[in-house]
C-alpha atoms as an extended CHARMM CRD file, in Angstrom:
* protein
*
        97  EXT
         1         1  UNK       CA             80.7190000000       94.4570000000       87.3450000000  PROA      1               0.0000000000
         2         2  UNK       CA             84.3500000000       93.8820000000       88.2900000000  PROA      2               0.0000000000
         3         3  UNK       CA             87.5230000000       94.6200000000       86.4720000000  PROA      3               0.0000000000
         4         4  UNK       CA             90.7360000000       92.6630000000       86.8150000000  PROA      4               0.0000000000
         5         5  UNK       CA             93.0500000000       93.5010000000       89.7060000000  PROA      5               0.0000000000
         6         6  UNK       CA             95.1190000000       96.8410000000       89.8450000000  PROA      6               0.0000000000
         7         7  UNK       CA             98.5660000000       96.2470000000       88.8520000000  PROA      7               0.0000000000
         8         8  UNK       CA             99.5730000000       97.9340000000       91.7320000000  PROA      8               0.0000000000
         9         9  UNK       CA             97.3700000000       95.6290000000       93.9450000000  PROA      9               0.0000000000
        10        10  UNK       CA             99.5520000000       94.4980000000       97.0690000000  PROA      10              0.0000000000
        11        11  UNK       CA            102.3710000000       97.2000000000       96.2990000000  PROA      11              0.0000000000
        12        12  UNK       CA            103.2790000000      100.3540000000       98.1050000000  PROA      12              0.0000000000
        13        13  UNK       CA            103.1180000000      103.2920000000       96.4550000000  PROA      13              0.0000000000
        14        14  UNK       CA            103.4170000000      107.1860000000       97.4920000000  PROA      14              0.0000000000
        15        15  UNK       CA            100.7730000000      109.4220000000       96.8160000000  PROA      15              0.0000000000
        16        16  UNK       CA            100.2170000000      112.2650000000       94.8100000000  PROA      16              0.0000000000
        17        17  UNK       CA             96.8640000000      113.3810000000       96.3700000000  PROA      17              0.0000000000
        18        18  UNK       CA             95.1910000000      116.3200000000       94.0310000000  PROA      18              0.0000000000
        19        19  UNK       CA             94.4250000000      118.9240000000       96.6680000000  PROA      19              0.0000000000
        20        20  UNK       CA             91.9410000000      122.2800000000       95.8220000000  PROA      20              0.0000000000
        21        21  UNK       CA             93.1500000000      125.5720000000       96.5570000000  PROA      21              0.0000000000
        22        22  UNK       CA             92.9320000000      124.8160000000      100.1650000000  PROA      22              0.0000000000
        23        23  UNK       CA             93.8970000000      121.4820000000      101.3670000000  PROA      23              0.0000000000
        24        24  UNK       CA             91.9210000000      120.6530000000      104.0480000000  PROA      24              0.0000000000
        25        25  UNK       CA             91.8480000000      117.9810000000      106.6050000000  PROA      25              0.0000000000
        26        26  UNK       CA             90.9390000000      115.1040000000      104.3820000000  PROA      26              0.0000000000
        27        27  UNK       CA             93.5700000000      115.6400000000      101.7400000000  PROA      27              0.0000000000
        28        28  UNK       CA             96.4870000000      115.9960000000      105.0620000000  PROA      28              0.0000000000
        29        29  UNK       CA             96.4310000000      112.5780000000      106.0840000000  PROA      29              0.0000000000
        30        30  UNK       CA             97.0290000000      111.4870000000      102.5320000000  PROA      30              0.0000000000
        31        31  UNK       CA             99.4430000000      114.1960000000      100.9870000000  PROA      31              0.0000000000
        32        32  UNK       CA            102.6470000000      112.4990000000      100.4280000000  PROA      32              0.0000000000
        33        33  UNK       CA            101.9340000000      109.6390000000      102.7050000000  PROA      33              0.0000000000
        34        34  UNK       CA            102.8360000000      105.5050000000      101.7850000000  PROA      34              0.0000000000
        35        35  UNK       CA             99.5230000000      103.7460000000      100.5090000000  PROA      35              0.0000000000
        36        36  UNK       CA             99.1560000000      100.0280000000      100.6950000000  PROA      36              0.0000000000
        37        37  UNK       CA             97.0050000000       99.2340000000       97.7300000000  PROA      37              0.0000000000
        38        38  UNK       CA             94.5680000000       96.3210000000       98.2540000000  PROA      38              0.0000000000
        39        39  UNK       CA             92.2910000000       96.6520000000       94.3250000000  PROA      39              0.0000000000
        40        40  UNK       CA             90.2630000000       98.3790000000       92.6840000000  PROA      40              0.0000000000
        41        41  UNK       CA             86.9760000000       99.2860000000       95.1830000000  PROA      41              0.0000000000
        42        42  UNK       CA             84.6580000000       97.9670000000       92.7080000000  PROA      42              0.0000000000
        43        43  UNK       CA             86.3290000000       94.4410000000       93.2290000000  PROA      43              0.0000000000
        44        44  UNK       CA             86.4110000000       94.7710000000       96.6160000000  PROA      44              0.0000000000
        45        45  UNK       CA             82.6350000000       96.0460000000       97.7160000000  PROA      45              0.0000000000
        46        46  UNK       CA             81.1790000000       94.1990000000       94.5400000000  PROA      46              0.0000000000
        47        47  UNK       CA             79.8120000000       98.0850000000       93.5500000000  PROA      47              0.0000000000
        48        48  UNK       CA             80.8020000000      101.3430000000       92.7630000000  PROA      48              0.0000000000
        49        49  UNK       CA             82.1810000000      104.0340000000       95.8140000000  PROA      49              0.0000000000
        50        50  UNK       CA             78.8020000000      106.2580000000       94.3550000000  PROA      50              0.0000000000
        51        51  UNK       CA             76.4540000000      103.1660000000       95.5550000000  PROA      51              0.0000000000
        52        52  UNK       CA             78.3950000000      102.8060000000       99.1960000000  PROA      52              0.0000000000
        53        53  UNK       CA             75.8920000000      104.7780000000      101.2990000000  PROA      53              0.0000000000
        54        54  UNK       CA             77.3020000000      105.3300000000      104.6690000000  PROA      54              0.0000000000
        55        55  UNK       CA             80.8650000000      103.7100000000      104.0490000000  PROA      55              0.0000000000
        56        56  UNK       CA             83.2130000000      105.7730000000      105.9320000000  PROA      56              0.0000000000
        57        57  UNK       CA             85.7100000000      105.7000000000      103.4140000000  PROA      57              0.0000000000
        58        58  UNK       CA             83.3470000000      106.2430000000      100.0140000000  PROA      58              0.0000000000
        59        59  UNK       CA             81.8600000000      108.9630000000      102.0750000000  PROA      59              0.0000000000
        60        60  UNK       CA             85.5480000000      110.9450000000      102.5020000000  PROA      60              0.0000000000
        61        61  UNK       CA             86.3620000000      110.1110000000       98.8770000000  PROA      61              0.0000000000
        62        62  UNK       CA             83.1450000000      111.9280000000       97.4250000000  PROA      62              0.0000000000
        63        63  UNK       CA             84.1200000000      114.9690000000       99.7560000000  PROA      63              0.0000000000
        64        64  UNK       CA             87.5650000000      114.9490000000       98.8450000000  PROA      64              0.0000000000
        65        65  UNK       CA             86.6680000000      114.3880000000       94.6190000000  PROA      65              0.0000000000
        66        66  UNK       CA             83.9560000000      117.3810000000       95.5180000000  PROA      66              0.0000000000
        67        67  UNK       CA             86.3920000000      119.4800000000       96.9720000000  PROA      67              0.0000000000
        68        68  UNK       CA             89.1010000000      118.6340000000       94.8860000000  PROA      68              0.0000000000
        69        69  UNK       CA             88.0200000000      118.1890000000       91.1890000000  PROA      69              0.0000000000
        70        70  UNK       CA             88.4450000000      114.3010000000       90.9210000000  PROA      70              0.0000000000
        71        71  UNK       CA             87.3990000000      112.3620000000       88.2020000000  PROA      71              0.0000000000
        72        72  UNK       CA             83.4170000000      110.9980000000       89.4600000000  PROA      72              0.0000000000
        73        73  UNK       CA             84.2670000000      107.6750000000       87.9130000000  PROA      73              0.0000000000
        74        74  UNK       CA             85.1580000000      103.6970000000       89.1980000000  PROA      74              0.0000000000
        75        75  UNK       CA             88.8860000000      104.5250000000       88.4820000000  PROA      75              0.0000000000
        76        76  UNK       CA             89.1850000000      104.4140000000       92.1570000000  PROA      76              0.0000000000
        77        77  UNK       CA             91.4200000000      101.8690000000       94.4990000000  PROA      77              0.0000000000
        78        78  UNK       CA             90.8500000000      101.0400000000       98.3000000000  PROA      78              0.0000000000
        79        79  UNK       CA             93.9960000000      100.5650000000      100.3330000000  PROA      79              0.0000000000
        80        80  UNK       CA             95.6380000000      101.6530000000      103.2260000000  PROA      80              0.0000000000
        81        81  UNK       CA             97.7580000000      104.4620000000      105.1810000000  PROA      81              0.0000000000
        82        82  UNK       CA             98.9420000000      102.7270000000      108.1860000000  PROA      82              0.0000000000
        83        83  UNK       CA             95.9700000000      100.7610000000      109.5960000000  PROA      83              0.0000000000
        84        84  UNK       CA             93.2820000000      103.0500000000      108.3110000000  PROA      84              0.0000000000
        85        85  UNK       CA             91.8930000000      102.7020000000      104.8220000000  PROA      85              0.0000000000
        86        86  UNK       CA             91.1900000000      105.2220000000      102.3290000000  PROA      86              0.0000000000
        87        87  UNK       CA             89.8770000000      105.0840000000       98.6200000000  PROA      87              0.0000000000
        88        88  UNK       CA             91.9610000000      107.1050000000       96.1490000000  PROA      88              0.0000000000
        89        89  UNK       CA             91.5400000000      107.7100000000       92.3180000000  PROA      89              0.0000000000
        90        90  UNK       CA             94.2280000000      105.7990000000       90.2990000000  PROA      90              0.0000000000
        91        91  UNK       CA             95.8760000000      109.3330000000       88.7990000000  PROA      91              0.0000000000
        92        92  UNK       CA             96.6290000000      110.3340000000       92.9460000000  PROA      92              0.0000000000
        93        93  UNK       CA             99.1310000000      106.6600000000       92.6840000000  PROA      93              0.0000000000
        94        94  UNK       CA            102.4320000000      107.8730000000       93.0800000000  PROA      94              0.0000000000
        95        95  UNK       CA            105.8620000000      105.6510000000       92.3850000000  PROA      95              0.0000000000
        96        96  UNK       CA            106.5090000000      102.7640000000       94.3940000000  PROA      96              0.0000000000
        97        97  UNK       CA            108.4280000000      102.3750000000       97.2610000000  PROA      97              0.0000000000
């Protein structure tokens, strides 16, 4: 498993975070906001988000691509918003900034 690193990988981008007919809480602290992105999650855990049982941030991610109608594939990045990290599908990866 692996791929080779995001093209975005160390860049700031803004995000376009796909949001349901309701945004709720998990989508607010993303909507709009600067995301430092670190790689692809598969590089980083060494598995896909689906296999991260209890991981904080693959756990948000699933409820946010349940909620929301993401893709349920690896296209997914880990990076940051401020000091806390979330995962976010590569079509939510805004311009950078």
């Amino acid at each position: 498993m692996g791929k080779n690193r995001h093209p975005l990988a160390g860049k700031t981008v803004k995000l376009n975070v796909k949001v349901g007919e309701k945004p709720g809480r998990l989508d607010e602290e993303l909507i709009g906001k600067e995301y430092w992105v670190e790689d692809y999650w598969e590089n980083i855990a060494g598995k896909s988000w689906m296999m991260c049982d209890g991981n904080p941030a693959c756990l948000k991610y699933a409820m946010r691509a349940g909620f929301n109608g993401l893709p349920t594939d690896n296209e997914v990045v880990y990076g940051k918003v401020g000091s806390f990290g979330h995962l976010v599908h590569v079509s939510e990866l805004g311009e950078t900034v």
